[in-house]
Biopython code that builds the backbone (N, CA, C, O; Angstrom):
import numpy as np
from Bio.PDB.StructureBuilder import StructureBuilder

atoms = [
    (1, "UNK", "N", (49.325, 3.670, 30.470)),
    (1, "UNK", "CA", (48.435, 4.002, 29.381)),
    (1, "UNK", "C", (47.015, 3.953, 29.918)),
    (1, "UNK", "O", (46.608, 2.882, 30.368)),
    (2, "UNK", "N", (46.139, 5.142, 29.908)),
    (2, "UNK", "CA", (44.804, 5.275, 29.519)),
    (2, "UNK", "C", (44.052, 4.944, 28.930)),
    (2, "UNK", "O", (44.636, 4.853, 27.850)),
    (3, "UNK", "N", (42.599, 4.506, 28.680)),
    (3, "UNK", "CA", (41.862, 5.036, 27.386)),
    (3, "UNK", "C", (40.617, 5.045, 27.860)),
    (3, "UNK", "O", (40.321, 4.130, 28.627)),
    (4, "UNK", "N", (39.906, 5.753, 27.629)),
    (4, "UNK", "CA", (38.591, 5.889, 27.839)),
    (4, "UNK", "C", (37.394, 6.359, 26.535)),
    (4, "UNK", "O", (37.401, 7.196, 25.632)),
    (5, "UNK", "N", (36.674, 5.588, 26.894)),
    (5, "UNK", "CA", (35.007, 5.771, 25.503)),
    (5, "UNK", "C", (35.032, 7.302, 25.571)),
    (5, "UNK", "O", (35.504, 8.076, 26.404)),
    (6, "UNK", "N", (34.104, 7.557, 23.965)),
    (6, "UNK", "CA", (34.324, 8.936, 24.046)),
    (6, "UNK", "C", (33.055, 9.701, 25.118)),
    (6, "UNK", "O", (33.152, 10.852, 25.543)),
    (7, "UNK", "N", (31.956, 8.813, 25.396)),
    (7, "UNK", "CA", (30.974, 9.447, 26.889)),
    (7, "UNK", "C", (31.281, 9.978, 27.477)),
    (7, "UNK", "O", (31.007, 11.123, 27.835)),
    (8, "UNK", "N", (32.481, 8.716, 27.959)),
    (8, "UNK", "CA", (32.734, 9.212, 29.305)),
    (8, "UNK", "C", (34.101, 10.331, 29.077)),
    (8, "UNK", "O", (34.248, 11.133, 29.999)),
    (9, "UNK", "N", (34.907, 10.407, 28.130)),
    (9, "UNK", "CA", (35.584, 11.207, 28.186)),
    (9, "UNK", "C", (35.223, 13.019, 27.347)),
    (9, "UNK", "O", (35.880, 13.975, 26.935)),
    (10, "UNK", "N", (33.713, 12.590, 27.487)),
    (10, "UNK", "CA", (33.327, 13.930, 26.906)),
    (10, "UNK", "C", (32.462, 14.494, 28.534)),
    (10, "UNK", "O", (32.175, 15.674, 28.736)),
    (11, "UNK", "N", (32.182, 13.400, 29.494)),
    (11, "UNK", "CA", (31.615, 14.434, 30.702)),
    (11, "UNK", "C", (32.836, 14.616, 31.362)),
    (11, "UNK", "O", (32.726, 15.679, 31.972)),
    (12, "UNK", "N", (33.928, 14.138, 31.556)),
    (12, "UNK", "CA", (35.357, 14.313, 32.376)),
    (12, "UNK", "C", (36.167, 15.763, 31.473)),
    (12, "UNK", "O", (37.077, 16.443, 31.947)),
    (13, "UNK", "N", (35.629, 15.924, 30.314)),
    (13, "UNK", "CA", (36.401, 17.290, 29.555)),
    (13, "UNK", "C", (35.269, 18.283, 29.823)),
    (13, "UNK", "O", (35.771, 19.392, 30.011)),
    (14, "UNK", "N", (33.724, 18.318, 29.928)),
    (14, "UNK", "CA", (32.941, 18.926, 30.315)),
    (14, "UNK", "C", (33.427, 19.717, 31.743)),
    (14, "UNK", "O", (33.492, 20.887, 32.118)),
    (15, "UNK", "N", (33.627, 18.835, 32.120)),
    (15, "UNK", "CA", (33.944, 18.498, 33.742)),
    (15, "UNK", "C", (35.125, 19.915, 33.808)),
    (15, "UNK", "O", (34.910, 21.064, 34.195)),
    (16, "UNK", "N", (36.236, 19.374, 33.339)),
    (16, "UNK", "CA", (37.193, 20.046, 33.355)),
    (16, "UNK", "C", (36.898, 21.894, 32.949)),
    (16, "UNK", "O", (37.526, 22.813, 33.474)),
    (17, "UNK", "N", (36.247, 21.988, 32.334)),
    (17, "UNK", "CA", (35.631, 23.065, 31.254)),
    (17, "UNK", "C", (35.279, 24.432, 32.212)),
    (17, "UNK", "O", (35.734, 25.571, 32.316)),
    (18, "UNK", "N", (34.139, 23.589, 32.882)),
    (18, "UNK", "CA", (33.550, 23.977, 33.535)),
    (18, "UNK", "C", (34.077, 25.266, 34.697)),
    (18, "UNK", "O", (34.570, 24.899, 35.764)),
    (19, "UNK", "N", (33.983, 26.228, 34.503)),
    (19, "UNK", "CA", (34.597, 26.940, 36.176)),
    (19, "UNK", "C", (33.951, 26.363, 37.375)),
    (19, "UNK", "O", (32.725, 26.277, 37.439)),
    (20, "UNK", "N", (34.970, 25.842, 38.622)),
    (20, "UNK", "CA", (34.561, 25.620, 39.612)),
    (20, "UNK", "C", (33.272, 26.781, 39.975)),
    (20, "UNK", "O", (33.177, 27.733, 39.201)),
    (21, "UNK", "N", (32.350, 26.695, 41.079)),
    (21, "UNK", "CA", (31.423, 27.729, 41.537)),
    (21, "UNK", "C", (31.117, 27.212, 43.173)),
    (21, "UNK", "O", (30.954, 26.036, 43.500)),
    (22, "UNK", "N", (31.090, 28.179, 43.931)),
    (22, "UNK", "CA", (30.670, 27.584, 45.425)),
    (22, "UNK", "C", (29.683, 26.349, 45.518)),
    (22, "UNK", "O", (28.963, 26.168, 44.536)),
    (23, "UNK", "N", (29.611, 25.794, 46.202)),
    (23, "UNK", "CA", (28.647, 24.894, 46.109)),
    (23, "UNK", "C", (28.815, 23.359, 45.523)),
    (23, "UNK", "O", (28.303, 22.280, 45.821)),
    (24, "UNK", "N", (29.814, 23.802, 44.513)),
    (24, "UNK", "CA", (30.133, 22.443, 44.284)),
    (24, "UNK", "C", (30.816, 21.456, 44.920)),
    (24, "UNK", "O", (31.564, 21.871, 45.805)),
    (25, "UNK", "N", (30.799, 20.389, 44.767)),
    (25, "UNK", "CA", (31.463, 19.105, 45.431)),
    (25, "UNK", "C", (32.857, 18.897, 45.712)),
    (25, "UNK", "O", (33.546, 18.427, 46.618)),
    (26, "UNK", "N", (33.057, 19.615, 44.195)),
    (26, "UNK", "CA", (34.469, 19.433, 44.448)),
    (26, "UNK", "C", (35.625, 20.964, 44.228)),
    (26, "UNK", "O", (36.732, 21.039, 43.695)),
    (27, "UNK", "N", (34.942, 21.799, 44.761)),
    (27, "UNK", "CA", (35.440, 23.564, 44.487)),
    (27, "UNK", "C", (36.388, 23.471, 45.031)),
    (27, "UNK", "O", (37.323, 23.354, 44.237)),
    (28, "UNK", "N", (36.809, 23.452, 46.460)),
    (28, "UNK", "CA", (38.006, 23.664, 47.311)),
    (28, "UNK", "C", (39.301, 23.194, 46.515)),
    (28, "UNK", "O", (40.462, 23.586, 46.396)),
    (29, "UNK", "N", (38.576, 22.235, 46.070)),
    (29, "UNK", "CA", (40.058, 21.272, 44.918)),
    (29, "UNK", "C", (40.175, 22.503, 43.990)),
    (29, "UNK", "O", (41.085, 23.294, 44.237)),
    (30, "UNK", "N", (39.441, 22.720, 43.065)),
    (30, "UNK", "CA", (39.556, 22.760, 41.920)),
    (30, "UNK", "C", (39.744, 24.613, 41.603)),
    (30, "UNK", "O", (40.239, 25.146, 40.610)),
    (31, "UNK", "N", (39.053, 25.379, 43.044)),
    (31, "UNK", "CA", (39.253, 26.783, 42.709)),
    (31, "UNK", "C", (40.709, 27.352, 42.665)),
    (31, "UNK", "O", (40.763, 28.566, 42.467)),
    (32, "UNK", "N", (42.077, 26.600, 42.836)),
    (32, "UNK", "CA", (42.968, 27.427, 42.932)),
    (32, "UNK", "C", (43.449, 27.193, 41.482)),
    (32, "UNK", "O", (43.804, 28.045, 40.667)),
    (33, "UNK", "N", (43.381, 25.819, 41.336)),
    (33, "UNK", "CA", (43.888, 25.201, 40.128)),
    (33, "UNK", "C", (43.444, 25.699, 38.912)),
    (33, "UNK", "O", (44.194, 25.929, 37.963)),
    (34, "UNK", "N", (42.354, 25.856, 38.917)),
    (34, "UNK", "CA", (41.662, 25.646, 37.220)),
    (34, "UNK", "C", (42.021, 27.171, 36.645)),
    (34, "UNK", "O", (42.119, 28.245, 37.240)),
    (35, "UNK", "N", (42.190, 26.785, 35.111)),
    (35, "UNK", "CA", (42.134, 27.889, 34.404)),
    (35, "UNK", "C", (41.275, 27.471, 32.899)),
    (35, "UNK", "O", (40.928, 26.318, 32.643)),
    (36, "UNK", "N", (41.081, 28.396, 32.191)),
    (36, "UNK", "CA", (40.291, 28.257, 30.775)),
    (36, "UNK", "C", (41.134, 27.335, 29.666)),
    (36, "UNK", "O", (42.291, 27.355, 29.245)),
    (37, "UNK", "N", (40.474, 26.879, 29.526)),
    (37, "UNK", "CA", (41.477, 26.032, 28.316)),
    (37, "UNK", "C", (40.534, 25.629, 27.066)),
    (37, "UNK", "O", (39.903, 24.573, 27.023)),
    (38, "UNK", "N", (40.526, 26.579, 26.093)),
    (38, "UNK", "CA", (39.511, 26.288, 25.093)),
    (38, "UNK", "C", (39.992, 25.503, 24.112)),
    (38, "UNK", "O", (39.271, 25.076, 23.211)),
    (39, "UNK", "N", (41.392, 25.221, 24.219)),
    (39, "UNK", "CA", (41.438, 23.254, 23.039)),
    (39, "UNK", "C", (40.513, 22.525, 23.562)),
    (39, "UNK", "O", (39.812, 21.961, 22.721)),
    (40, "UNK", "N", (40.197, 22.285, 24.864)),
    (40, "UNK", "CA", (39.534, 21.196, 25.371)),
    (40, "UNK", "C", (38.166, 21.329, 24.547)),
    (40, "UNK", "O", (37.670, 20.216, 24.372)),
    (41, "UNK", "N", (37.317, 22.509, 23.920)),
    (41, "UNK", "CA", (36.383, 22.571, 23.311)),
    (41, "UNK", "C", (36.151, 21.814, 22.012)),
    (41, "UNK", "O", (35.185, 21.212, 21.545)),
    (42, "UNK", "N", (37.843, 22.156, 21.451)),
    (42, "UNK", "CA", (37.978, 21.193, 20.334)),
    (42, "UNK", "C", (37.767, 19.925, 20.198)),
    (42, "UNK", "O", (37.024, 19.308, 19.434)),
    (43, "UNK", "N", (38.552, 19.555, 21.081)),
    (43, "UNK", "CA", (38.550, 18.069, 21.407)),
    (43, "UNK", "C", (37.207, 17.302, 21.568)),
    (43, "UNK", "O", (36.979, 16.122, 21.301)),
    (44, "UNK", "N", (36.420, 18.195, 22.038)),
    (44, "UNK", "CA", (34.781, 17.425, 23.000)),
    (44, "UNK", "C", (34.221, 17.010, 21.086)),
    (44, "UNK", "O", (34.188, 15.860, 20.649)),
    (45, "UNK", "N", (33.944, 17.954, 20.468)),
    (45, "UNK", "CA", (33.570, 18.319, 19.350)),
    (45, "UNK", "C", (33.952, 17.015, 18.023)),
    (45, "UNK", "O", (33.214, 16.492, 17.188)),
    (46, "UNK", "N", (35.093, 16.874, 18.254)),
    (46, "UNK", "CA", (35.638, 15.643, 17.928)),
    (46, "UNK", "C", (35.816, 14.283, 18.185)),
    (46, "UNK", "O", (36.600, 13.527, 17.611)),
    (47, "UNK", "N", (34.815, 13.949, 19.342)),
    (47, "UNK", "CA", (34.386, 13.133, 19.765)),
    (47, "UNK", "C", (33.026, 12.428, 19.464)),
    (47, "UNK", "O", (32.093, 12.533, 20.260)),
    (48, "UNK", "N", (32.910, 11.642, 18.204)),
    (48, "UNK", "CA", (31.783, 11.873, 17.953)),
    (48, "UNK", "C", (31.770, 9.955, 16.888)),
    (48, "UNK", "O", (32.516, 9.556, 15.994)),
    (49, "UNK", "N", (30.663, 9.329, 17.530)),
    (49, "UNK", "CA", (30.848, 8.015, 17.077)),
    (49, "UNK", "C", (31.810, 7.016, 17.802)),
    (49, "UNK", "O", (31.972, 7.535, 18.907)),
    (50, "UNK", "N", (32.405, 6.061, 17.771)),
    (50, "UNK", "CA", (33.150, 5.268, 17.916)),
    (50, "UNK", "C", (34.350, 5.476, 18.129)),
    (50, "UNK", "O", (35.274, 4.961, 17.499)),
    (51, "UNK", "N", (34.468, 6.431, 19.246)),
    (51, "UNK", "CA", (36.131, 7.053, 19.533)),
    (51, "UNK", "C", (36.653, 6.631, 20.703)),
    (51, "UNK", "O", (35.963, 6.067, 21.552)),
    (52, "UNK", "N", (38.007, 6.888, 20.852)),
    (52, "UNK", "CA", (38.375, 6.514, 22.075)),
    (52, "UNK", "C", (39.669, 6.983, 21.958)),
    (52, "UNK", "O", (40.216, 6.934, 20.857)),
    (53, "UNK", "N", (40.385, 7.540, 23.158)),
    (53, "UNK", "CA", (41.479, 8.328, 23.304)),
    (53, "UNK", "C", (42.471, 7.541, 23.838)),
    (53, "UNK", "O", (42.202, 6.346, 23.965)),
    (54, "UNK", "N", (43.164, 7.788, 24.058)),
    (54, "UNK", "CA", (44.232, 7.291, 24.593)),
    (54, "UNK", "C", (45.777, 8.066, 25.224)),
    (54, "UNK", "O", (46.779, 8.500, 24.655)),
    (55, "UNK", "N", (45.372, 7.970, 26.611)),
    (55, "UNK", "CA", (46.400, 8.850, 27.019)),
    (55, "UNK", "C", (47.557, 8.233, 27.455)),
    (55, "UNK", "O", (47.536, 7.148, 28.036)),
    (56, "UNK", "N", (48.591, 8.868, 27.209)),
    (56, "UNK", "CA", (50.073, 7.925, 28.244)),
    (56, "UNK", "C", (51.059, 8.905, 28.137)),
    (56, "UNK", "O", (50.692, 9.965, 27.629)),
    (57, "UNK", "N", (52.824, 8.759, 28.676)),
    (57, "UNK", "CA", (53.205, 8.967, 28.296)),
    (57, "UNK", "C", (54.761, 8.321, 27.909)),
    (57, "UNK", "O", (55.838, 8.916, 27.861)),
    (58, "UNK", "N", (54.526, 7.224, 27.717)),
    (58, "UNK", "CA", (55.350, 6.318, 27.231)),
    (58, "UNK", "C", (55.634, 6.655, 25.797)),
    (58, "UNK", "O", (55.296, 7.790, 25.460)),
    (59, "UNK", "N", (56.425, 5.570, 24.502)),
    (59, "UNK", "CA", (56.651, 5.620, 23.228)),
    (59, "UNK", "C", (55.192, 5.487, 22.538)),
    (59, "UNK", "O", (54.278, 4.750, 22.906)),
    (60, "UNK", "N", (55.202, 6.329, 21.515)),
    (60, "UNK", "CA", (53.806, 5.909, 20.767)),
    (60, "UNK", "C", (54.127, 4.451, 19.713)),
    (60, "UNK", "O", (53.206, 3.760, 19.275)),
    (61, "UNK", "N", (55.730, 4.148, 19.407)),
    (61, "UNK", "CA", (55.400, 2.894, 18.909)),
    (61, "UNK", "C", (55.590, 1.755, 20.133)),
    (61, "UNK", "O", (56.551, 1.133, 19.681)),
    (62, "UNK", "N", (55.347, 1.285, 21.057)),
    (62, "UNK", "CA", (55.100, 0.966, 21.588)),
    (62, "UNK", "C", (53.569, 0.843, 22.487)),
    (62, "UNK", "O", (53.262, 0.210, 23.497)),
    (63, "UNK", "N", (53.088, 1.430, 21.916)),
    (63, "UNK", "CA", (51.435, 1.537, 22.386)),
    (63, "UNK", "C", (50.721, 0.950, 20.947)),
    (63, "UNK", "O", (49.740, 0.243, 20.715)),
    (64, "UNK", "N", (51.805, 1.665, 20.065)),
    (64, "UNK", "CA", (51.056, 0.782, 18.643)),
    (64, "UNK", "C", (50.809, -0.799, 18.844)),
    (64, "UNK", "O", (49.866, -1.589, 18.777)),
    (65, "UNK", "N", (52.447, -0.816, 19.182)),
    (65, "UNK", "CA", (52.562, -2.376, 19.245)),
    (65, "UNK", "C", (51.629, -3.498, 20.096)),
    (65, "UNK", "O", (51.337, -4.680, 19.916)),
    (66, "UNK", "N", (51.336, -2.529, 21.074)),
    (66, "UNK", "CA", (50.475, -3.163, 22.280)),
    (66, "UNK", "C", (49.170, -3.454, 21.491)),
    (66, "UNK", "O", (48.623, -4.545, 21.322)),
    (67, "UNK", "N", (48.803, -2.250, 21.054)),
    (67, "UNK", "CA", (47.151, -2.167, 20.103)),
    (67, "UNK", "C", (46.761, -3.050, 18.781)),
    (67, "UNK", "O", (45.725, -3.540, 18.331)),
    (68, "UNK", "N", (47.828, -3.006, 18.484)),
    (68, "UNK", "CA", (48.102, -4.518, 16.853)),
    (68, "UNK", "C", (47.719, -5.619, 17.947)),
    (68, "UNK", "O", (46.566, -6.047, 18.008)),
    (69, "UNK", "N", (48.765, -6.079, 18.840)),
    (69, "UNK", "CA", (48.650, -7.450, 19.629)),
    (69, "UNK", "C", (47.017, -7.834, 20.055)),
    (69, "UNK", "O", (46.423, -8.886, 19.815)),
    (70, "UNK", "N", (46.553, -6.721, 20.706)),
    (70, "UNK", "CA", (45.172, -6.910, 21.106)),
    (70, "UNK", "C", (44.249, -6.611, 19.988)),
    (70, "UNK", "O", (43.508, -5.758, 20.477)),
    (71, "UNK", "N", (43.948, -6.773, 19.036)),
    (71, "UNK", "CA", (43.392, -6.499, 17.646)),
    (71, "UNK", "C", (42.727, -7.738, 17.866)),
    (71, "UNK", "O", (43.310, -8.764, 18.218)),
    (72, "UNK", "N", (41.259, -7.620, 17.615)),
    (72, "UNK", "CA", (40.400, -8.762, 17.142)),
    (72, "UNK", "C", (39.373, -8.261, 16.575)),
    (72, "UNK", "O", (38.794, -7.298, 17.078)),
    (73, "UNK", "N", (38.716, -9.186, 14.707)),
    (73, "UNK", "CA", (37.650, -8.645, 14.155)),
    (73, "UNK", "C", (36.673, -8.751, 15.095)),
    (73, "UNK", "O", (36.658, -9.426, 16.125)),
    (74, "UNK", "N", (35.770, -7.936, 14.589)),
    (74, "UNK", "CA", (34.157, -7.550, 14.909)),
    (74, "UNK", "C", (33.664, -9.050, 14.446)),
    (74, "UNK", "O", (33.880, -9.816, 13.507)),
    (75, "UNK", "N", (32.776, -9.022, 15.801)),
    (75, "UNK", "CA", (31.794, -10.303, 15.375)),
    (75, "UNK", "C", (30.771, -9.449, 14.195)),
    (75, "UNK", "O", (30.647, -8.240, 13.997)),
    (76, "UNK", "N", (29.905, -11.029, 13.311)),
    (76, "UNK", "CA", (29.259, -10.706, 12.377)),
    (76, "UNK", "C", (28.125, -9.723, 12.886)),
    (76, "UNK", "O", (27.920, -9.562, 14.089)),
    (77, "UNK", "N", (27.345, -9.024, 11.823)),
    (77, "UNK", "CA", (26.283, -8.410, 12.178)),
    (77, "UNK", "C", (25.358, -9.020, 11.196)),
    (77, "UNK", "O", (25.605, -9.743, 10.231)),
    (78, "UNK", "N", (23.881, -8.422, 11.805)),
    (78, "UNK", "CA", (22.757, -8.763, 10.533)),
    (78, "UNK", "C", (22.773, -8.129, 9.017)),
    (78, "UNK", "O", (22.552, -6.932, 8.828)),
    (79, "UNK", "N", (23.059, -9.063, 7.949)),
    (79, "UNK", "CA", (23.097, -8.329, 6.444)),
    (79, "UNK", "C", (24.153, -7.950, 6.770)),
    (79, "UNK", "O", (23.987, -6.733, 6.684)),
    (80, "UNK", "N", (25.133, -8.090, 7.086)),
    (80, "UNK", "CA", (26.724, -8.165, 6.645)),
    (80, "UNK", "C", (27.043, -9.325, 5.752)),
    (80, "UNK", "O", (26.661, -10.484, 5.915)),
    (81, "UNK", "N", (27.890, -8.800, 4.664)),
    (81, "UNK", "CA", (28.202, -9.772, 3.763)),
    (81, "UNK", "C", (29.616, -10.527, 3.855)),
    (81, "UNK", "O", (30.500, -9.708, 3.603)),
    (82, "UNK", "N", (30.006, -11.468, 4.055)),
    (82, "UNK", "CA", (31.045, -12.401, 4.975)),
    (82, "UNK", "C", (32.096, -12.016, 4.015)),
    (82, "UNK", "O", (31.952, -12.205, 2.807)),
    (83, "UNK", "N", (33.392, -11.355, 4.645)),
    (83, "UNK", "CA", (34.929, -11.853, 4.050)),
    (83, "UNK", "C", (35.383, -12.798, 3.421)),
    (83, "UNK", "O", (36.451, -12.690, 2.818)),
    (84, "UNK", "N", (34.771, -13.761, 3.427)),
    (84, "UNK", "CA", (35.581, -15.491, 3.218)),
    (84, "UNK", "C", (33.950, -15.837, 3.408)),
    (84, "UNK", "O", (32.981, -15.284, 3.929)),
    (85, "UNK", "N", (34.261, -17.265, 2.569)),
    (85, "UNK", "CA", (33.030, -18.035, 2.279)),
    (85, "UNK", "C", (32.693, -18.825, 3.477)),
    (85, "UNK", "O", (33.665, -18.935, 4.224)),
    (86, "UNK", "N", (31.813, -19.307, 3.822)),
    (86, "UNK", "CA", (31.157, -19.498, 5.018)),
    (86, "UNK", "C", (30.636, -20.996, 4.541)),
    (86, "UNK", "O", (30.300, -20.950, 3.357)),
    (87, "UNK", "N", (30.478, -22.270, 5.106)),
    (87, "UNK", "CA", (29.893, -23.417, 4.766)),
    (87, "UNK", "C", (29.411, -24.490, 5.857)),
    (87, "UNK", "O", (30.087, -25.068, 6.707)),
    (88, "UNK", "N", (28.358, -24.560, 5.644)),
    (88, "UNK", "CA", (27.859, -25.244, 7.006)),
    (88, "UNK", "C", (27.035, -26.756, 6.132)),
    (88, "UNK", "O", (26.249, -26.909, 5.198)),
    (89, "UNK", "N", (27.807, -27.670, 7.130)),
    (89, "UNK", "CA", (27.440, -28.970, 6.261)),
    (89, "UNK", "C", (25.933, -28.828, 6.877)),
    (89, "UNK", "O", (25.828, -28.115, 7.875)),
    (90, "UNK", "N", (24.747, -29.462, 6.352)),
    (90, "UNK", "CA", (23.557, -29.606, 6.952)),
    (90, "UNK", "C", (23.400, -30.890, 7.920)),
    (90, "UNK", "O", (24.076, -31.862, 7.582)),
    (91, "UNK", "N", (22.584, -31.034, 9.102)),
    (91, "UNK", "CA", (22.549, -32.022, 9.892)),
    (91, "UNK", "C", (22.410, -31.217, 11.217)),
    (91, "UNK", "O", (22.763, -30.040, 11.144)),
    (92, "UNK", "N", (22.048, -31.573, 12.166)),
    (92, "UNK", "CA", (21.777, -30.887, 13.591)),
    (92, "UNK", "C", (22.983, -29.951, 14.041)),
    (92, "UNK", "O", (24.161, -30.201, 14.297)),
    (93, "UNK", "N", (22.216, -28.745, 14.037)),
    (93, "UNK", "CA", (23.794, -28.037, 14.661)),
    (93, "UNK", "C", (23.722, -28.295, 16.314)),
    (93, "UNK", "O", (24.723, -27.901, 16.911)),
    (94, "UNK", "N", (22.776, -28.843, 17.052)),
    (94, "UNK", "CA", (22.789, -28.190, 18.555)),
    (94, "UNK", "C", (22.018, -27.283, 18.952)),
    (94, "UNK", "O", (21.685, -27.115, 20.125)),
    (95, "UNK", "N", (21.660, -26.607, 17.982)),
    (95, "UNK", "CA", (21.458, -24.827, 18.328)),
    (95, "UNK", "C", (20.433, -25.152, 18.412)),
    (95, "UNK", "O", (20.077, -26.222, 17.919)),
    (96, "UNK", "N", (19.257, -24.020, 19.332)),
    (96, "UNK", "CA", (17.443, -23.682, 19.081)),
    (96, "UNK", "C", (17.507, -22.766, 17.878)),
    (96, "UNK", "O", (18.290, -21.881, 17.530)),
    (97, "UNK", "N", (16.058, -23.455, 17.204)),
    (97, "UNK", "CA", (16.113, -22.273, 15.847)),
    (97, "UNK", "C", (15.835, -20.978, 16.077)),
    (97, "UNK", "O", (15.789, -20.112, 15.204)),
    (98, "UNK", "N", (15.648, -20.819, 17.234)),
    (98, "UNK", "CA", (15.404, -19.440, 17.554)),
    (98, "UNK", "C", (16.207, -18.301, 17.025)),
    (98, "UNK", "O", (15.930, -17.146, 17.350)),
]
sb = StructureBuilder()
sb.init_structure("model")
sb.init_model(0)
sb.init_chain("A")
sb.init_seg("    ")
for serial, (resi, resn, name, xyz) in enumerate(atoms, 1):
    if name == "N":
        sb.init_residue(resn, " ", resi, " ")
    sb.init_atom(name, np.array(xyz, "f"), 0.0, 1.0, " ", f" {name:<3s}", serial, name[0])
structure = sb.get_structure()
């Protein structure tokens, strides 16, 4: 299993997109191979915010299962309003008030 942020998996589909041209780095590879593939346009397009792909080709419930296991909430943010009540006895926490 794969997964990659959608950045970086929007310059690696760029990448792909792209027709090889002399000069490039990596042409010799890529001029026999490549052909047009305009889903990949779709896809870039749909990449947008907080995404992330995931490639494999194993069972998809089994990748579920993997992805439940590793599940952890988001730490708090500023002016987020708490799930569950929150209570802090008063007295020195340790902390700088900073």
């Amino acid at each position: 299993m794969i997964m990659g942020k959608n950045t970086l998996m929007k310059a690696a589909l760029n990448h792909k997109m792209r027709k090889p041209e002399e000069g490039d780095e990596d042409y010799e590879t890529r001029k026999d191979s490549w052909k047009e593939c305009e889903e990949l346009d779709k896809i870039v397009t749909l990449l947008k915010g907080n995404t992330g792909l995931i490639f494999s080709n194993g069972d998809l419930s089994d990748i579920k299962k993997v992805l439940d296991d590793q599940a952890r909430e988001a730490p708090a943010k500023v002016g987020a309003i708490a799930p569950d009540d929150v209570w802090i006895r008063a007295g020195s926490t340790g902390l700088d008030p900073k």
